[in-house]
BAKOLDREN-76160 format. One line per field, with one value per atom (N, C-alpha, C): residue number from 1; residue in one letter; atom name; z, x, y. Coordinates in Angstrom, 1 decimal, padded with zeros to 4 digits. Last residue first. Layout:
// BAKOLDREN-76160
num: [NUM,...];
residu: [a,...];
atome: [CA,...];
pz: [Z,...];
px: [X,...];
py: [Y,...];
END
This chain:
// BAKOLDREN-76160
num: [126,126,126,125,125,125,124,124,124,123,123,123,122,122,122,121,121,121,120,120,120,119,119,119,118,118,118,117,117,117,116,116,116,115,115,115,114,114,114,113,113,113,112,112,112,111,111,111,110,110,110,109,109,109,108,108,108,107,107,107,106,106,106,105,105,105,104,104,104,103,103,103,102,102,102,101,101,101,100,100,100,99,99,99,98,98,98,97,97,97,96,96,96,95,95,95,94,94,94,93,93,93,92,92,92,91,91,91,90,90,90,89,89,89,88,88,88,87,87,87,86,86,86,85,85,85,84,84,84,83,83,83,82,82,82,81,81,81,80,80,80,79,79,79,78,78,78,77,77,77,76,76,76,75,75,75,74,74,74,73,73,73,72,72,72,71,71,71,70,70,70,69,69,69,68,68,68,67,67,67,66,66,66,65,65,65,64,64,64,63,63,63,62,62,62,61,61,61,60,60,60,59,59,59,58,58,58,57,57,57,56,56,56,55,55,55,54,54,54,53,53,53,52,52,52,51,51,51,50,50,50,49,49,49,48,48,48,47,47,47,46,46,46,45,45,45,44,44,44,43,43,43,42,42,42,41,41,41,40,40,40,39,39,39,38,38,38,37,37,37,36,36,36,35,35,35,34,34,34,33,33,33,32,32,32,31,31,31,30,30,30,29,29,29,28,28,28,27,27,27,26,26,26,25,25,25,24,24,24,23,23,23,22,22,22,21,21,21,20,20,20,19,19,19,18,18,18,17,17,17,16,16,16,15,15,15,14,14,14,13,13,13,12,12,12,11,11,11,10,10,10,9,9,9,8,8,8,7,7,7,6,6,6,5,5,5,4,4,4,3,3,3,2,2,2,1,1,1];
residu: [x,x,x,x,x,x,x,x,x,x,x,x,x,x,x,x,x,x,x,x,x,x,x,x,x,x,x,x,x,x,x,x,x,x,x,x,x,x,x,x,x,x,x,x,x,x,x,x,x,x,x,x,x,x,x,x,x,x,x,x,x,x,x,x,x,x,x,x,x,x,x,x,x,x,x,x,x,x,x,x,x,x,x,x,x,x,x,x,x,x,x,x,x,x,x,x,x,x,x,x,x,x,x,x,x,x,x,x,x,x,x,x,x,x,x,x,x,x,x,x,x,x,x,x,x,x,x,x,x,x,x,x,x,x,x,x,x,x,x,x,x,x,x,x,x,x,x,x,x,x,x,x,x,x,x,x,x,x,x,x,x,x,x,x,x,x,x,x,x,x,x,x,x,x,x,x,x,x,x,x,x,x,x,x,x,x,x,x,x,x,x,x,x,x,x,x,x,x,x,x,x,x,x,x,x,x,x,x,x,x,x,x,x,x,x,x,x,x,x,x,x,x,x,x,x,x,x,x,x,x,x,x,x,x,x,x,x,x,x,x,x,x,x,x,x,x,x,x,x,x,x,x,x,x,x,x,x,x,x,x,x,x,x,x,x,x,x,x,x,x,x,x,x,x,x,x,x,x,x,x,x,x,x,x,x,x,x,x,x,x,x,x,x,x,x,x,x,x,x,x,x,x,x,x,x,x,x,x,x,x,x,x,x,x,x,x,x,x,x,x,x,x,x,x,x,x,x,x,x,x,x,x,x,x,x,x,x,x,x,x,x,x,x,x,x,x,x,x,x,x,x,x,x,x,x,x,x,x,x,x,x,x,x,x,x,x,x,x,x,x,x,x,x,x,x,x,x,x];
atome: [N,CA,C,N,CA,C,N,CA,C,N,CA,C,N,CA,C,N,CA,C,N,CA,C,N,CA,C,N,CA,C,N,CA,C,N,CA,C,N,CA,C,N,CA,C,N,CA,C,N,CA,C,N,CA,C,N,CA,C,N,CA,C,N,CA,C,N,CA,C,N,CA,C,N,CA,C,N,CA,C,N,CA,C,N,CA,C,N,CA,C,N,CA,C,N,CA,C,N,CA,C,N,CA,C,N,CA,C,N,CA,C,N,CA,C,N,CA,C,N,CA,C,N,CA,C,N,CA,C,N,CA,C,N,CA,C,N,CA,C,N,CA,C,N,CA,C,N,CA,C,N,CA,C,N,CA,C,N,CA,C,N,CA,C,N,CA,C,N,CA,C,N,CA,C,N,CA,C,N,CA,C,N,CA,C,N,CA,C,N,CA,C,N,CA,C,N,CA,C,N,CA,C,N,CA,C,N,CA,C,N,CA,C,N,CA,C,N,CA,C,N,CA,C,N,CA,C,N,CA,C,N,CA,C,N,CA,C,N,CA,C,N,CA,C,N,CA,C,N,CA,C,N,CA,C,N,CA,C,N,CA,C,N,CA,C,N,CA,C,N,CA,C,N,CA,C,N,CA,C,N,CA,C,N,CA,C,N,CA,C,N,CA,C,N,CA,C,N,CA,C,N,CA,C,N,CA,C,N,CA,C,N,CA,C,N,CA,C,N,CA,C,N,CA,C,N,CA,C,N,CA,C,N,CA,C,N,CA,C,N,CA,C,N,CA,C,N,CA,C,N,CA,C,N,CA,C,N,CA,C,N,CA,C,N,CA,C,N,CA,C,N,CA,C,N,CA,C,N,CA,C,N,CA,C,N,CA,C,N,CA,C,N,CA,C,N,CA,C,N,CA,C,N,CA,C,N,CA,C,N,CA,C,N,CA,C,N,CA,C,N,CA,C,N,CA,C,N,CA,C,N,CA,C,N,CA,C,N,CA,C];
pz: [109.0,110.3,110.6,106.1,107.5,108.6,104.5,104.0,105.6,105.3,104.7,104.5,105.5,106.6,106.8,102.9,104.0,105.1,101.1,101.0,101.8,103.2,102.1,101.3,103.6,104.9,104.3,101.3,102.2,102.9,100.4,099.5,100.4,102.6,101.9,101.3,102.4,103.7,103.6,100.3,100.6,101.6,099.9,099.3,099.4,102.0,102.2,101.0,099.6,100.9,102.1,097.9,097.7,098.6,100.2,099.5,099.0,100.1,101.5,101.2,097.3,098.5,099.3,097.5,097.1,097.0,099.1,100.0,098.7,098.0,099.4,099.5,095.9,095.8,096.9,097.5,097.0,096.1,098.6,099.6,099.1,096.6,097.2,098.1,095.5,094.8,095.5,097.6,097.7,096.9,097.6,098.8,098.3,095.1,095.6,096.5,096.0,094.6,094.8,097.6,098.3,097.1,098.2,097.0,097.5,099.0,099.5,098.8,096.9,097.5,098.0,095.2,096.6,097.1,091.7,093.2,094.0,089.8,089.5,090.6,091.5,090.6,089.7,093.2,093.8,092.7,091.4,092.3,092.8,090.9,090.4,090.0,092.9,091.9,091.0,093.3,093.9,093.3,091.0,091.3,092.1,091.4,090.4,090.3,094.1,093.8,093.0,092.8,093.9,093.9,090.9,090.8,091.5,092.9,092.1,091.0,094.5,095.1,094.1,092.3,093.4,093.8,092.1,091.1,091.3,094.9,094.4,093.5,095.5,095.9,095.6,093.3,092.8,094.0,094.2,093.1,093.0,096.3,096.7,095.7,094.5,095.8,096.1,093.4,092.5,093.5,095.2,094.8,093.9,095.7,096.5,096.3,093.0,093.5,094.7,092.2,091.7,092.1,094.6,094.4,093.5,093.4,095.0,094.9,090.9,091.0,092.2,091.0,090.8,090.9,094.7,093.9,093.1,098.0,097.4,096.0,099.3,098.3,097.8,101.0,101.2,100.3,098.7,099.5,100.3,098.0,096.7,097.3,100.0,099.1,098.0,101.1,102.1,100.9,099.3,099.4,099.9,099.6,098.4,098.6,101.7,101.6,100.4,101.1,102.6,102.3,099.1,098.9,100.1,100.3,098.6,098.7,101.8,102.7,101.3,100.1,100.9,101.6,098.7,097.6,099.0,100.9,100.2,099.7,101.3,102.0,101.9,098.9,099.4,100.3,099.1,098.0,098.4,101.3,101.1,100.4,100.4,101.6,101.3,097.0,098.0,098.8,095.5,096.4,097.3,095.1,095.9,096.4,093.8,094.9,095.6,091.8,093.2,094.8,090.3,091.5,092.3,089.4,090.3,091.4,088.3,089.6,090.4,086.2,087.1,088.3,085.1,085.4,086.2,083.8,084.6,085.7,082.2,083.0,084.3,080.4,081.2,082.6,079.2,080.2,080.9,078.1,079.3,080.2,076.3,077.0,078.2,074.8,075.2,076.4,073.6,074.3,075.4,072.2,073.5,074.5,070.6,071.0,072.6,069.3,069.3,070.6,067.6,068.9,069.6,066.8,066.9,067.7,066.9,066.7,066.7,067.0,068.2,067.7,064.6,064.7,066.1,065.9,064.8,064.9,069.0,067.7,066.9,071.5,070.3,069.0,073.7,073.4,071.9,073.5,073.6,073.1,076.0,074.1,074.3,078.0,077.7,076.4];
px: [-084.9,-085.4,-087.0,-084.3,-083.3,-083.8,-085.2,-085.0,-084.6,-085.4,-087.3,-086.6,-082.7,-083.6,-085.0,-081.4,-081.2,-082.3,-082.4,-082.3,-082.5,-082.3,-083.4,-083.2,-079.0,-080.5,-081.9,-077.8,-077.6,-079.0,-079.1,-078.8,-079.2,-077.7,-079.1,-079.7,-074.9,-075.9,-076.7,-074.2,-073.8,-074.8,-074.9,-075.5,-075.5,-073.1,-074.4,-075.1,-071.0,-071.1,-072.7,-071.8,-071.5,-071.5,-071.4,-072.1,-072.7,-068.7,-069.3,-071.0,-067.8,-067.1,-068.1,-068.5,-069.4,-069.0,-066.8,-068.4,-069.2,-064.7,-064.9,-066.2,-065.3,-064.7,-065.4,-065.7,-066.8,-066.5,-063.0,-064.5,-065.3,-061.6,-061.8,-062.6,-063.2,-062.8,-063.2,-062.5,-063.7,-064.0,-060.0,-060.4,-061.7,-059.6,-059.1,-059.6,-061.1,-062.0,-061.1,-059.3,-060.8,-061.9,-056.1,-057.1,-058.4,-052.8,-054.1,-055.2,-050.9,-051.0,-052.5,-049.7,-050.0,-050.6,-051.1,-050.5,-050.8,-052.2,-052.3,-051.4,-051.6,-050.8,-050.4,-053.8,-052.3,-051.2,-055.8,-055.7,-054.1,-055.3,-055.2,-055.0,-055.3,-054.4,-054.1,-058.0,-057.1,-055.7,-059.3,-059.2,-058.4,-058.6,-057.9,-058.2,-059.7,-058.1,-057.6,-062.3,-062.2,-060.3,-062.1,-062.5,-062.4,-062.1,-060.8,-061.3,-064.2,-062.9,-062.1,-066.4,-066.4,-065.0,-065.9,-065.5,-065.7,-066.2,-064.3,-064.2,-068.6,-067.6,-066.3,-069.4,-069.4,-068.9,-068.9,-068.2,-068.2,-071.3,-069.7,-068.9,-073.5,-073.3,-072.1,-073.0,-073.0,-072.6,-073.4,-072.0,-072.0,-076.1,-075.6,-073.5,-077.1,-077.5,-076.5,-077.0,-076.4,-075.9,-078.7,-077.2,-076.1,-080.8,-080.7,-078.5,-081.0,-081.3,-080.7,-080.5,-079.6,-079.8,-081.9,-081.9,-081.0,-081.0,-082.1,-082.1,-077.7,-078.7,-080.0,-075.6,-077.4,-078.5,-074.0,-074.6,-075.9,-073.2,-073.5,-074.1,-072.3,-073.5,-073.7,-070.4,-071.7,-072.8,-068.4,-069.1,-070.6,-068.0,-068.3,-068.8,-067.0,-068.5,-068.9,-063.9,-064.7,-066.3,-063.6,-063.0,-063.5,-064.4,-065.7,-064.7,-062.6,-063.4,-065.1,-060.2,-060.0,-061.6,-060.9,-060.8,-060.9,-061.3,-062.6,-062.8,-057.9,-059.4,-060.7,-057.4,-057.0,-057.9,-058.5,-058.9,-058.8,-057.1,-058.7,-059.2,-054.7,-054.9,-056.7,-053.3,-054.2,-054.5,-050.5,-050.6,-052.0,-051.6,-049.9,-050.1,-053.9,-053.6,-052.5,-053.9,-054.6,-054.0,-052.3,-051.3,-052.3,-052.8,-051.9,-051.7,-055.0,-055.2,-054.3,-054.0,-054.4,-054.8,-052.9,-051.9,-052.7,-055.1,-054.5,-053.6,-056.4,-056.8,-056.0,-054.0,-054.0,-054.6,-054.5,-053.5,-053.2,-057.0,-057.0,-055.5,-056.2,-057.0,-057.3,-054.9,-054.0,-055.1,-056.6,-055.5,-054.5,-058.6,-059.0,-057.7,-056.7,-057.2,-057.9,-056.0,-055.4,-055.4,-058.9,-058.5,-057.2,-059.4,-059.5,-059.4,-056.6,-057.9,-058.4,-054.0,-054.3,-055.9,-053.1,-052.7,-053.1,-053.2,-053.8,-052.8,-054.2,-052.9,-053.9,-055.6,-056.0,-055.0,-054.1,-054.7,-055.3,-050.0,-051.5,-052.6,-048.1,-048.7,-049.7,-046.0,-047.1,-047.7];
py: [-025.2,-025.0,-025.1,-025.7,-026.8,-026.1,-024.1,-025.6,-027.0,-022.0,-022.3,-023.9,-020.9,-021.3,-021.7,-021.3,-022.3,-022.5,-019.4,-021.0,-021.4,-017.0,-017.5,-018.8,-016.9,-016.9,-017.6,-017.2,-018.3,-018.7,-014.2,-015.9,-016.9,-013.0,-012.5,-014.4,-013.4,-013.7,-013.7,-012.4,-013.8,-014.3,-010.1,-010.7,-011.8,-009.0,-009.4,-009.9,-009.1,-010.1,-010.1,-007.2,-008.6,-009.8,-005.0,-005.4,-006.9,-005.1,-004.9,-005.7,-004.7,-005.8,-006.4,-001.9,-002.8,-004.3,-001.2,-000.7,-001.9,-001.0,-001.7,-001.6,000.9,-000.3,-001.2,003.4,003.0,001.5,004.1,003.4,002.8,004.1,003.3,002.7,006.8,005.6,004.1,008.8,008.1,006.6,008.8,008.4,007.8,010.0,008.9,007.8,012.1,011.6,010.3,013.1,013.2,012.2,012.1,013.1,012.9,012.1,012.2,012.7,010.7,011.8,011.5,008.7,008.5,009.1,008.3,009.2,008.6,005.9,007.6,008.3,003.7,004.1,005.3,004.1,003.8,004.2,003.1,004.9,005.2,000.8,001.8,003.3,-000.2,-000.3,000.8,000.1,000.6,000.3,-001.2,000.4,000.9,-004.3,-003.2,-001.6,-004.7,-004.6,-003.4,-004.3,-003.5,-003.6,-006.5,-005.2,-003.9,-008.7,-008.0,-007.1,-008.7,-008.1,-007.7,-009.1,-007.5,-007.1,-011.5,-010.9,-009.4,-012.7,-012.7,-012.0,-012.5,-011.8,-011.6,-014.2,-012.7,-011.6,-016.9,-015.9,-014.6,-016.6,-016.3,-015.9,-016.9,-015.4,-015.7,-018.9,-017.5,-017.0,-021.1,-020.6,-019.6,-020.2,-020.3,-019.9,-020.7,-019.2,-019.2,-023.2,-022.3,-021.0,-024.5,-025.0,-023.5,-023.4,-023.4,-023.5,-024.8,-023.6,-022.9,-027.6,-026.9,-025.6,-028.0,-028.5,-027.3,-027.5,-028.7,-029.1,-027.4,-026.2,-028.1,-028.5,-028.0,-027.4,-029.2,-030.3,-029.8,-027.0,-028.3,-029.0,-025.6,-024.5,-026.4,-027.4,-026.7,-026.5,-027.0,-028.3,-027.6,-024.1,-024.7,-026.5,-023.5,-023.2,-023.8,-023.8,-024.1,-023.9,-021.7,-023.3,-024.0,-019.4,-020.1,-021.6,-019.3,-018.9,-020.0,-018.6,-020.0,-019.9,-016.0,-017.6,-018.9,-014.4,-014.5,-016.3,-014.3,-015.6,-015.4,-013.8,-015.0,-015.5,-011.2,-011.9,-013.4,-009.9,-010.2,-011.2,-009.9,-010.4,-010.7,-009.2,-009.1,-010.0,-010.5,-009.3,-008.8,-013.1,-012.8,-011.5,-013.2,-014.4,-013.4,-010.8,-010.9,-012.1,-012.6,-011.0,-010.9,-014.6,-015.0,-013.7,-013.4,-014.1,-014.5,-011.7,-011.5,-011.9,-014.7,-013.5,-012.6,-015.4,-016.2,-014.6,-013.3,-013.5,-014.2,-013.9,-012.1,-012.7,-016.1,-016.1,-014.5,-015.8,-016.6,-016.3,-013.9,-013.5,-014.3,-015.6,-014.8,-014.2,-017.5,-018.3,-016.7,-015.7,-016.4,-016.8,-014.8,-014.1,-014.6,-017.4,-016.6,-015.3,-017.8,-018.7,-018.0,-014.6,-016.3,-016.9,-012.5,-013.0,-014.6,-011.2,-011.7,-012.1,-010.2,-011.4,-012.0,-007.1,-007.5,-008.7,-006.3,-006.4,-007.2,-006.9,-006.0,-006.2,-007.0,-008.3,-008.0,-006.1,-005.3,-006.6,-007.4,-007.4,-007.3,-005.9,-006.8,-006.5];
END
């Protein structure tokens, strides 16, 4: 893979290559994480929901933010374990914690989803 830094990578150049990294990491999240897939199919189901209850764009925003930023928690959370994965298999306690602390802010993110939702929705529709 061609380092995004080379000199001849600037400009627009730079953008064009930086979109297709990014692409390329979505397709391996898509194929190799299970989570990620139905975080993505779970924001493709709540996404009308969050445009159609939210009252106005502020409401609207905040609602499909809180789901993005679970998908941009998950593949951050992917790529450390990827990354840990890639350092050793071996059992490490700084491994171990790695990961939890990936997951845990996954964990996170997602009550942020509930946090959001609850505080729009329920001053709006009960």
């Amino acid at each position: 893979m061609a380092e995004i830094n080379k000199p001849g990578h600037k400009g627009l150049s730079h953008v064009f290559k930086a979109f297709g990294y990014s692409m390329q990491g979505l397709k391996a999240a898509w194929q190799y994480e299970e989570a990620f897939r139905l975080e993505l199919l779970t924001l493709i189901v709540m996404l009308p929901a969050a445009l159609w209850l939210g009252g106005n764009g502020v409401e609207r925003a905040l609602l499909v933010g809180s789901l993005l930023l679970v998908l941009v928690v998950e593949l951050i959370n992917s790529a450390i374990e990827a990354v840990v994965d890639r350092v050793s298999t071996d059992h490490h306690t700084l491994a171990g914690r790695a990961k939890d602390i990936g997951s845990a802010a996954v964990f996170m993110a997602l009550v942020n989803v509930a946090v959001v939702w609850t505080c729009i929705l329920l001053p709006n529709y009960l």
